[in-house]
C-alpha positions in Angstrom: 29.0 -14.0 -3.9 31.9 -14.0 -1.0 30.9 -15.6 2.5 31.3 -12.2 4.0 29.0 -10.4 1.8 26.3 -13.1 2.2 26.7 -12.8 6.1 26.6 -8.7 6.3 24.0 -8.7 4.4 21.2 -11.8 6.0 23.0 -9.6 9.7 21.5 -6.3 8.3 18.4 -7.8 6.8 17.7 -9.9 10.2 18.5 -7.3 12.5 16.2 -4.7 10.8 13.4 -7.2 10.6 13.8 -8.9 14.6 13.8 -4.7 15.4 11.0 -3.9 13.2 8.8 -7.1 14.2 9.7 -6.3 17.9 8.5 -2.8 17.6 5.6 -3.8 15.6 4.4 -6.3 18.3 4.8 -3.4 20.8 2.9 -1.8 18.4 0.1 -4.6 18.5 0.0 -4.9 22.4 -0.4 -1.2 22.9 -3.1 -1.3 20.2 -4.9 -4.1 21.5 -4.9 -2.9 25.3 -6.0 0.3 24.0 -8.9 -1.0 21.6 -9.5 -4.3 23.2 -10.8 -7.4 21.4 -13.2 -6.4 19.0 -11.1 -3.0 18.5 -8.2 -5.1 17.1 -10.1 -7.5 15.3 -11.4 -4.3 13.3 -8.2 -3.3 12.8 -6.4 -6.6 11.6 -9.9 -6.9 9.7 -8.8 -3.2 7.6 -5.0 -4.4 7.7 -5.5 -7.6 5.7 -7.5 -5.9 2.9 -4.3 -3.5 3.1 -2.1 -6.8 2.6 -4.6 -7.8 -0.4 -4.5 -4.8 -2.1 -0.5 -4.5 -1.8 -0.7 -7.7 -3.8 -2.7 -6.3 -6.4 -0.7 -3.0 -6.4 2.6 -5.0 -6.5 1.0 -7.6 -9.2 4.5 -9.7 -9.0 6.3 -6.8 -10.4 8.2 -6.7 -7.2 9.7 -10.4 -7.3 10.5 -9.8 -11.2 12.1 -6.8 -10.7 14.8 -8.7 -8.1 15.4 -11.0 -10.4 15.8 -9.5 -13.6 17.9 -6.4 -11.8 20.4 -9.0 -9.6 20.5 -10.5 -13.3 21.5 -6.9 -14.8 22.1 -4.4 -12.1 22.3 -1.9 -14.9 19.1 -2.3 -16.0 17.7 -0.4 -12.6 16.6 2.7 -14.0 15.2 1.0 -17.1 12.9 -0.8 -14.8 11.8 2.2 -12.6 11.1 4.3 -15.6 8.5 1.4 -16.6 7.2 0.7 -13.6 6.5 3.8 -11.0 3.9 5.0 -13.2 2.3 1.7 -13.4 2.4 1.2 -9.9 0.3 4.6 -9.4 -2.6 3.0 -11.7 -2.4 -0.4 -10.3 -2.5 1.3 -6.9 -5.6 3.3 -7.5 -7.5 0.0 -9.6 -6.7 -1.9 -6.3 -8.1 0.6 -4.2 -11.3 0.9 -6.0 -12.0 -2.7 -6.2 -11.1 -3.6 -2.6 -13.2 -0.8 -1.7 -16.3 -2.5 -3.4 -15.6 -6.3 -1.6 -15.6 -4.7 1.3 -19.3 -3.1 1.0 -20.2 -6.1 -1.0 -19.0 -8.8 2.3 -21.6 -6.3 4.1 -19.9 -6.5 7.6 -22.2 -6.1 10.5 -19.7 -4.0 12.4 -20.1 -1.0 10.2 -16.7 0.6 11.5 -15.0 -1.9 9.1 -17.0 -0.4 5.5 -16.5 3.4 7.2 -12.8 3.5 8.1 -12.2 1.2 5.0 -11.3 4.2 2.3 -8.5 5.5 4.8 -6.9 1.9 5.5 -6.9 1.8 1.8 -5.2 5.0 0.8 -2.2 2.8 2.3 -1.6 1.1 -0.8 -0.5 3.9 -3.0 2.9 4.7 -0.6 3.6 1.4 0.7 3.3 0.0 -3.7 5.9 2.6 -4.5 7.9 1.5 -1.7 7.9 -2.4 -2.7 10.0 -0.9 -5.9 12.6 0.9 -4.4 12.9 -1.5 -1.9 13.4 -4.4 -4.5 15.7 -2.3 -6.3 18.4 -1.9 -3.5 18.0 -5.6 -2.6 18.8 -6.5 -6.2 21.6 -4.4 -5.8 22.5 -6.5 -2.7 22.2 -2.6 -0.8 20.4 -4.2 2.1 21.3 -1.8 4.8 20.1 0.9 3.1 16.9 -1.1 2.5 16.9 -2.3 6.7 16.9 1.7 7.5 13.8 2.2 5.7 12.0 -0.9 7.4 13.4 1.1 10.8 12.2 4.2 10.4 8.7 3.0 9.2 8.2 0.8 12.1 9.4 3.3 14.4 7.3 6.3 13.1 4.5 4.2 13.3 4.8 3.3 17.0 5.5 7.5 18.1 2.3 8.2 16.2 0.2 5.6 18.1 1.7 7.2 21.2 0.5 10.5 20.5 -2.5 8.9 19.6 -3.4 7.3 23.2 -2.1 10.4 24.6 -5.0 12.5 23.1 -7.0 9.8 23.3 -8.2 9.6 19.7 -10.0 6.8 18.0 -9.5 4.1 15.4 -9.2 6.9 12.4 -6.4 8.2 13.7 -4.4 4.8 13.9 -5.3 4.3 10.4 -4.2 7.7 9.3 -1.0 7.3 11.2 -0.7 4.5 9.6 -0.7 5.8 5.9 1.6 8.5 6.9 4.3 5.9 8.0 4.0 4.6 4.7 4.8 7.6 2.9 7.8 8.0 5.5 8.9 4.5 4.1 8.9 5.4 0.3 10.4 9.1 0.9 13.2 7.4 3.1 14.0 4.7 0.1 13.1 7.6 -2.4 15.8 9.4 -1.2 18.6 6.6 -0.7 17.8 6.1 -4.4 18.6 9.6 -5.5 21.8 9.6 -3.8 22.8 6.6 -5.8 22.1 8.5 -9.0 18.4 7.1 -10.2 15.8 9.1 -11.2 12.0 8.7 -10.1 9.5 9.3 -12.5 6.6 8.6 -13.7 6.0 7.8 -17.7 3.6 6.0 -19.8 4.5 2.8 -21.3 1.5 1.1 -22.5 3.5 -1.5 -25.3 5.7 -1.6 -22.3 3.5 -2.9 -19.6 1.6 -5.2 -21.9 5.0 -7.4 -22.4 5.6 -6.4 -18.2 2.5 -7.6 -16.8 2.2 -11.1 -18.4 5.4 -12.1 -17.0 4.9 -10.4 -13.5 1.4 -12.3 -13.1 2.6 -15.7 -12.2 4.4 -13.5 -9.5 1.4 -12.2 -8.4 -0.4 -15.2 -8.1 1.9 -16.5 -5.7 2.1 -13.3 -4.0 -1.5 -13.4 -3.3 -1.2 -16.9 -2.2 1.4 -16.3 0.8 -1.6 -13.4 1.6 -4.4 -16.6 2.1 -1.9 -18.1 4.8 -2.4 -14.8 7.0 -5.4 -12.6 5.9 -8.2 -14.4 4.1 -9.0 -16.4 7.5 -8.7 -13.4 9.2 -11.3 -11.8 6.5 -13.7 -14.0 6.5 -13.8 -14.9 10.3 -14.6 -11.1 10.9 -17.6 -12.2 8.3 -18.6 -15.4 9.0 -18.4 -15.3 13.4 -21.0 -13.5 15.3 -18.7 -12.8 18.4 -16.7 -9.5 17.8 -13.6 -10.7 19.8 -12.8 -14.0 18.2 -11.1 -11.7 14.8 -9.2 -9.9 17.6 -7.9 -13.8 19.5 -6.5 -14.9 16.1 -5.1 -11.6 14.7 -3.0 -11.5 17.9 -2.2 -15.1 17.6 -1.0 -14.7 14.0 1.0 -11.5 15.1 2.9 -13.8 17.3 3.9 -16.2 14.4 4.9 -13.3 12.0 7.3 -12.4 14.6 9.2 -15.7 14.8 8.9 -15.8 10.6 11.9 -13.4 10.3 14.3 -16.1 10.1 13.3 -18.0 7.1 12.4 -14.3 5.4 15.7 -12.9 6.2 17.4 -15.9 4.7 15.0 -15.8 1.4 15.7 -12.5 1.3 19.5 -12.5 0.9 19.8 -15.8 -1.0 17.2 -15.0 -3.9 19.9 -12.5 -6.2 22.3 -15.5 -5.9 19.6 -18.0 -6.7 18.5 -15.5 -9.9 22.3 -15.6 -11.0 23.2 -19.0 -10.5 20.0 -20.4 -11.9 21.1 -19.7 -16.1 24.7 -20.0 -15.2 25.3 -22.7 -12.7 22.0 -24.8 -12.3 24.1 -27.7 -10.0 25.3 -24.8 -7.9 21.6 -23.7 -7.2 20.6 -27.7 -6.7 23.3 -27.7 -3.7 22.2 -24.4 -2.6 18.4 -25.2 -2.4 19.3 -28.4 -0.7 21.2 -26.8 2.2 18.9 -24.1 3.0 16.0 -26.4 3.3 18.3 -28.6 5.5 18.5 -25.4 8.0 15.9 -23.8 7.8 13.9 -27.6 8.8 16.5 -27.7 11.8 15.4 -24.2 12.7 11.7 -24.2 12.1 11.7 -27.9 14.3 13.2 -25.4 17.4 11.3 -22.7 16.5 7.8 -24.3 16.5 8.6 -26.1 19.7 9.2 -23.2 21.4 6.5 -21.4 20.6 4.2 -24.3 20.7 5.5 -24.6 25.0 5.4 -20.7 25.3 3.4 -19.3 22.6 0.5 -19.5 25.3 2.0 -17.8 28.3 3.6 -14.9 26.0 0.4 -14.3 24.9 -1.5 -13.8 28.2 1.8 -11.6 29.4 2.0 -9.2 26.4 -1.9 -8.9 25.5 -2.9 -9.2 28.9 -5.4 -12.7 30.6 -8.3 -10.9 28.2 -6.4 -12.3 25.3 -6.2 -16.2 26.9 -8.4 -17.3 24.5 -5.7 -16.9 22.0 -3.2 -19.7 23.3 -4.8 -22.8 21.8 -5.1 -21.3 18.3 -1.5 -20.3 18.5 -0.2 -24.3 19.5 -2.1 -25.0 16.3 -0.5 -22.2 13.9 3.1 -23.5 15.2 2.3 -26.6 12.3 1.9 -24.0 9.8 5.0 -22.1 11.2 7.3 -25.2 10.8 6.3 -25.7 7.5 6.7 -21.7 6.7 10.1 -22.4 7.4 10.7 -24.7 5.2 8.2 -23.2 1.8 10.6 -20.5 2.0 13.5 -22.5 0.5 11.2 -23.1 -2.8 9.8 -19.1 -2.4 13.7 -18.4 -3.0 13.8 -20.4 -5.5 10.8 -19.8 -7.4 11.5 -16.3 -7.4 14.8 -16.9 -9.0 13.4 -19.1 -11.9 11.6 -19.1 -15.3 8.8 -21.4 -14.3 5.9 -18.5 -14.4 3.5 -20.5 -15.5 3.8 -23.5 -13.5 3.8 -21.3 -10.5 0.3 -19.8 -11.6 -1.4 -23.0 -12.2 -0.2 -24.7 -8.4 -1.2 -21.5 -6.7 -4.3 -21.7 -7.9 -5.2 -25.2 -6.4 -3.6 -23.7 -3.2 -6.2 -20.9 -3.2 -8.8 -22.8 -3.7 -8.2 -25.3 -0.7 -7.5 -22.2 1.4 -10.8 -20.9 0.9 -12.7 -24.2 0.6 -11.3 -24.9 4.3 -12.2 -21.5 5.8 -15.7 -21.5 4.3 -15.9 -25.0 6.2 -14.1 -24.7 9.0 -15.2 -21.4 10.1 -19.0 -21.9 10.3 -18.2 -24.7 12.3 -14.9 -24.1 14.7 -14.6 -20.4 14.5 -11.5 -19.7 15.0 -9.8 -22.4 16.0 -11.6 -23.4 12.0 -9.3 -20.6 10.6 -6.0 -22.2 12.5 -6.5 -25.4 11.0 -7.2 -23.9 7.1 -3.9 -21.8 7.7 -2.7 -25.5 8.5 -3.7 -27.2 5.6 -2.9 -24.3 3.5 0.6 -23.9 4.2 1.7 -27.7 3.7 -0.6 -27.8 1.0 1.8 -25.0 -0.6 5.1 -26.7 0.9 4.4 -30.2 -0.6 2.6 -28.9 -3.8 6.0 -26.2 -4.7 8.5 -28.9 -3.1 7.6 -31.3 -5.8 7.8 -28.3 -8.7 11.1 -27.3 -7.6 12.9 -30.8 -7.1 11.2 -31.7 -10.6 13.1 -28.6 -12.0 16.0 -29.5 -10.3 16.5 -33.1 -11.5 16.0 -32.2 -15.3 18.6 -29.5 -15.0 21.1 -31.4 -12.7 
């Protein structure tokens, strides 16, 4: 892939994500002045059981799809006549059974079960949307795919004004919330007809049963990147009496999402030249891997500094001295942001290669020691419990996929 190509494409990508994570942290401090502490931590509450059902909705299909498509650009509409229709059932199974954990966790703030089955109605839009999206980046389209992220992001943030302009309640965000979805998938839906592919939705079932086992390992890890943001977040809202502490780290994670566009922008771009280079021209890959860990170490070292000095005072300035509380657990997340930075080298990777199974069974130990540390550290530090496990997670996953991918690398270079 030219230079130039690479560069227009990780300028669109970053540029739509630094606007779309700046106008989703206006977003998040409007919300949380407007609800307060315990009003956010309901909502991030509802928004990671969104995140967990878009994994199960997804099921890996998305990461596949990249690959196999950047591999074969031809074969898009092959793989959207397979998969829409699958997405729908996946979407509605996902729904149902995150539904059900939710009444089974049997929250003691009972806004969380009632406003659950409208949070949820968010996976259906935002599924479909994960598979036109990952078709235009296969494509290398990523302008296109930067507009959609735009105009989701933006809707979202008119609809909360209208919303503390009449002065509604936490429904309304939620339902504003799955209309911005469906905004999302109609605005890829269309950029996707005008390149001459057809949406529909057919039956496959020999299909999907040769599909799904290969998209699992996917899944697996998609569900694992979910643990480093949303199970703490679950099971603090569970496990800690005091209502405000789920709103002091959702804000706190908010803040290192935001300075996570880097490393996703560069994974992002990088991942069709990994998937074509990785049959083809495995020393080439080798090199590549190798230089985007370099820089994205050098970055995440400035990154996590910075936020680690400042992190504190941002928070009290955007969210307002309520949300104080919050600057400790950030200095300890910016660990876990360094070594983001640097798992998203082997994410690129990993989503490029054949090693499935591999991925499944080291994911698995990762989730494991994710929730092993929140169901100990929680009872005991609160939050500042669900920092640490975020901690140990994400190097737990950096070391664990480092040593899978340099492995790989070695035998085939």
């Amino acid at each position: 892939m030219p230079i130039r190509t690479l560069a227009v494409n990780f300028t669109s990508i970053l540029s739509a994500n630094a606007f779309s994570r700046v106008i989703s942290l206006v977003y998040i401090i409007m919300l949380s002045r407007y609800l307060g502490a315990a009003g956010i931590g309901v909502y991030g509450t509802l928004f990671a059981y969104i995140s967990f059902g878009n994994v199960v909705a997804d099921f890996g299909i998305n990461r596949m799809l990249v690959r196999d498509i950047a591999r074969a650009p031809a074969s898009a509409q092959d793989y959207l006549d397979r998969v829409v229709c699958l997405r729908l059932m996946l979407s509605a199974m996902s729904f149902t059974i995150w539904l059900a954990t939710i009444a089974w966790m049997g929250y003691s703030d009972q806004r969380v079960l009632q406003l659950a089955p409208v949070a949820l109605l968010s996976i259906l839009p935002y599924s479909l949307g994960l598979t036109f999206d990952g078709v235009l980046r296969a494509w290398e389209r990523m302008r296109p795919a930067a507009t959609a992220i735009i105009a989701y992001e933006t809707s979202k943030l008119l609809f909360l004004l209208l919303i503390i302009q009449a002065n509604y309640q936490l429904t309304a965000v939620l339902w504003s919330l799955v209309f911005s979805f469906v905004i999302y998938v109609v605005w890829l839906g269309v950029i996707l007809r005008r390149a001459g592919l057809h949406i529909r939705c057919r039956v496959l079932p020999r299909q999907w049963r040769e599909l799904l086992p290969l998209s699992f390992p996917f899944a697996l890890l998609g569900a694992l990147e979910m643990m480093h943001g949303r199970l703490d977040q679950v099971l603090l809202k569970a496990m800690v009496i005091d209502p405000a502490q789920a709103g002091y780290y959702f804000n706190a994670h908010r803040i290192m999402d935001v300075t996570l566009i880097l490393p996703a922008a560069v994974s992002i771009v990088l991942v069709p030249r990994f998937a074509r280079n990785y049959a083809a021209n495995a020393r080439r890959v080798k090199s590549d891997y190798y230089k985007t860990l370099g820089v994205l170490a050098m970055a995440g070292s400035v990154v996590a500094l910075m936020v680690y000095w400042l992190g504190p005072w941002a928070l009290r300035l955007v969210f307002g001295v309520a949300f104080t509380p919050a600057g400790p657990v950030l200095q300890i997340l910016t660990i876990s942001i360094f070594f983001f930075f640097l798992h998203y080298a082997n994410v690129t990777y990993l989503i490029a290669s054949d090693l499935q199974w591999k991925i499944f069974a080291l994911s698995l130990i990762q989730v494991a020691i994710n929730l092993t540390a929140n169901l100990i550290l929680i009872p005991r530090l609160g939050m500042y419990g669900s920092a640490w496990a975020n901690v140990i997670s994400t190097i737990t996953g950096f070391v664990v996929f480092y040593f899978l991918v340099k492995r790989t690398l070695d035998k085939t270079c």
